[in-house]
C-alpha positions in Angstrom: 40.5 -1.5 -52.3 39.0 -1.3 -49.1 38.3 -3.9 -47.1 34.8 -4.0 -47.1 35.1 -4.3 -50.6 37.5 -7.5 -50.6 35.2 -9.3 -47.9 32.8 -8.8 -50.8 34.7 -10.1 -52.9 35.5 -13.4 -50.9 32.1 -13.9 -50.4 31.5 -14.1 -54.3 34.3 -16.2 -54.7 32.9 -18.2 -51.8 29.0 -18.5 -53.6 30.8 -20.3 -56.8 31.4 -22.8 -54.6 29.3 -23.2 -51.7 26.6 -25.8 -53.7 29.1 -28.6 -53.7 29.6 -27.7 -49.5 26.1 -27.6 -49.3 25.2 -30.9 -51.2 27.0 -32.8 -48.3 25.3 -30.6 -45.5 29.0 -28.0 -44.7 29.6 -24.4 -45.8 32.1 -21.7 -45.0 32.2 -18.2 -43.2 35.0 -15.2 -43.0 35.6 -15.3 -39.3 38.0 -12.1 -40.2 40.0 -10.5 -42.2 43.3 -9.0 -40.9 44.7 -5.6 -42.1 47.7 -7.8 -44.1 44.2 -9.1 -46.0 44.9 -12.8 -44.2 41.8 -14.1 -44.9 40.3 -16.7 -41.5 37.3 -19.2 -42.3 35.6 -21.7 -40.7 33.9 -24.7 -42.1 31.0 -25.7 -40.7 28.2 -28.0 -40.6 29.4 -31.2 -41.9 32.4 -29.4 -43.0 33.4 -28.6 -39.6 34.5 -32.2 -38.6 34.8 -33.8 -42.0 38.4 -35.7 -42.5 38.4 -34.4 -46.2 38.3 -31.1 -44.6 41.9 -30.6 -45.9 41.7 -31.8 -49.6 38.1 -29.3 -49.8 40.2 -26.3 -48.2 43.4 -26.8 -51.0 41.0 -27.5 -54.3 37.8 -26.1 -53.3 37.8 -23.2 -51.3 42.0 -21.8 -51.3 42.1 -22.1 -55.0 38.5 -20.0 -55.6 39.8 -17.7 -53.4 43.4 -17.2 -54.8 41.7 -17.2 -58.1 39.4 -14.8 -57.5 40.9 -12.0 -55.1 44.6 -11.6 -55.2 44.4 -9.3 -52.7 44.1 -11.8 -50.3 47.7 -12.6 -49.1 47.1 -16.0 -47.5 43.9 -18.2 -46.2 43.5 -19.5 -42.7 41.1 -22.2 -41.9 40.5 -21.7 -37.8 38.7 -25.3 -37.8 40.5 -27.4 -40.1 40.4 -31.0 -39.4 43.8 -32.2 -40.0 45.0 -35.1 -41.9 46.3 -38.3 -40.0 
C-alpha cells in the first residue's frame, strides 16, 4: 500500500471521529507521514490547547487510528498539551 493510499485511510479513520472534536470547537490534521508510516498530527482549534488533549489523543484519536490502519506503526501528536 502506498502511501497515498494510507493517508487516505487515516483520514477516514480520522472522519469517524472528528464530530465529537468538532462539537467542542477542535479537530485534527496529518502534518506527515514518515516512510516507517509514523503517523504526526496536530490538534487544533480548541483542541490545540485543551488540557484533556492527552486523554482525546489515547481514546479518541490513537485508538481509531490503530483500529483502523495497521499500517500505521505509531502516532505522533506534534502539539499535545501535556498532562501536569
Amino acid at each position: 500500500m502506498n502511501t497515498e493510499e494510507i493517508i487516505k485511510k487515516i483520514e477516514t479513520s480520522l472522519d469517524s471521529i472528528r464530530p465529537y472534536l468538532k462539537a467542542d470547537g477542535g479537530d485534527v490534521r496529518i502534518n506527515e507521514l514518515t516512510p516507517e508510516n509514523v503517523v504526526r498530527l496536530e490538534f487544533v482549534g480548541a483542541c490545540g490547547n485543551c488540557s484533556m488533549s492527552t486523554m482525546t489523543f489515547k481514546a479518541g484519536v490513537e485508538a481509531a487510528i490503530k483500529r483502523d490502519v495497521p499500517e500505521v506503526k505509531a502516532i505522533e501528536v506534534v502539539n499535545l498539551t501535556p498532562i501536569f
